[in-house]
matplotlib code that plots the C-alpha trace (Angstrom):
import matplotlib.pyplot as plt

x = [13.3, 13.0, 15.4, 14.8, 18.2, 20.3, 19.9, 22.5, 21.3, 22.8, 24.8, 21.7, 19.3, 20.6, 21.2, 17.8, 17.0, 19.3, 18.3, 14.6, 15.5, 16.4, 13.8, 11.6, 13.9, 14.0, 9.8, 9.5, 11.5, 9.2, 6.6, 7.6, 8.3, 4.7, 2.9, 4.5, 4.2, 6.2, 5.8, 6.6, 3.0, 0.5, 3.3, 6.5, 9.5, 8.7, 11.1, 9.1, 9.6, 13.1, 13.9, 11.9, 13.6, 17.1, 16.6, 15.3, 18.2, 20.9, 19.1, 19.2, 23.2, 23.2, 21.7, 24.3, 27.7, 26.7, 26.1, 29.3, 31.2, 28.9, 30.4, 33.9, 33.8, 34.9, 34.4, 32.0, 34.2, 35.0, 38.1, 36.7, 33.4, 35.8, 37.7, 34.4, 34.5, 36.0, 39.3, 38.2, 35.2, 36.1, 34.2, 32.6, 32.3, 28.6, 26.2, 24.6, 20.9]
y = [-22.1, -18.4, -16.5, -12.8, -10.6, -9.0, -5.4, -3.5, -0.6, 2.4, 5.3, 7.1, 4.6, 4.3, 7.5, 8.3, 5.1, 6.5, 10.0, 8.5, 6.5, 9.9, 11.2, 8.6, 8.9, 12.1, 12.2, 9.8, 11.7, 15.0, 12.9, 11.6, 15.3, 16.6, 13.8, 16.0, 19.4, 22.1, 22.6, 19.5, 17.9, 17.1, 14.8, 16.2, 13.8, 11.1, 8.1, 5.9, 8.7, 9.9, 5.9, 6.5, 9.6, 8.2, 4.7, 6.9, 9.3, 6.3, 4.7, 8.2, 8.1, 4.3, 5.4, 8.3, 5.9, 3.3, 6.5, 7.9, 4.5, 3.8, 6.8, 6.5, 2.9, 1.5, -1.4, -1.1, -2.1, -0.7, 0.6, 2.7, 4.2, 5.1, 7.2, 9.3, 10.6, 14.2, 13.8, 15.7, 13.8, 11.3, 8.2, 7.2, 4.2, 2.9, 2.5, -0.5, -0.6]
z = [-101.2, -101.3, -99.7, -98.5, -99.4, -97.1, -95.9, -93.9, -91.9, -93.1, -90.5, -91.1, -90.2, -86.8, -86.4, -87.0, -84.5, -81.6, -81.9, -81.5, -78.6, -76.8, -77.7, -76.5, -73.2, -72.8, -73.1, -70.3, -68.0, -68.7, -68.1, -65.4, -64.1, -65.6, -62.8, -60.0, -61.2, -61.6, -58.2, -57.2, -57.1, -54.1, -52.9, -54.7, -55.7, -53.5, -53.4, -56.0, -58.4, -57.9, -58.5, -61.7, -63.2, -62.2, -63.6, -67.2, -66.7, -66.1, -69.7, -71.0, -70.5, -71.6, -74.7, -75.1, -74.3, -77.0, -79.4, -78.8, -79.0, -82.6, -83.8, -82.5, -84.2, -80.7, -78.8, -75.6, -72.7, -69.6, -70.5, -73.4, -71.3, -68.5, -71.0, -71.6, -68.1, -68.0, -66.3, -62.7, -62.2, -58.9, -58.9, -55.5, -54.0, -55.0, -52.2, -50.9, -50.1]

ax = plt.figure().add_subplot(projection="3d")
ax.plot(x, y, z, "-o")
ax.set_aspect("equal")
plt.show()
């Protein structure tokens, strides 16, 4: 039985994967932008959208948290992602729909 060898993915491979990722993120969310216009469209930012561009921002910042604990050589917990937050920032209580 053949047996295929193991790779490891270098730093540089998934830094080239993460920073693509962005990328890829950060092209949605101009394209989602580009649909309404720089003047904010026929319609503008209408609820449907603005649910769009925050869900792709909120994976944008995903994207950026697991990067930053990749690097750091951390763990991703709770703990560790509320220790990114600048200091002043106050959390809020999160809203119910």
């Amino acid at each position: 039985m053949a047996t295929n060898p193991v790779t490891t993915i270098s730093s540089t491979d998934k830094l080239k994967q993460t920073l693509k990722t962005v990328m890829d993120a950060a092209l949605f969310i101009e394209q989602i932008v580009g649909e309404v216009g720089p003047a904010g469209g026929a319609g503008g930012f209408d609820i449907a959208t603005t649910e769009r561009v925050t869900a792709a921002f909120g994976n944008l910042a995903a994207i950026a948290i697991q990067a930053a604990h990749d690097v750091a050589g951390k763990e991703l917990t709770p703990e560790n992602v509320m220790a990114l937050m600048p200091v002043s920032t106050s959390l809020q209580p999160a809203v119910e729909k």
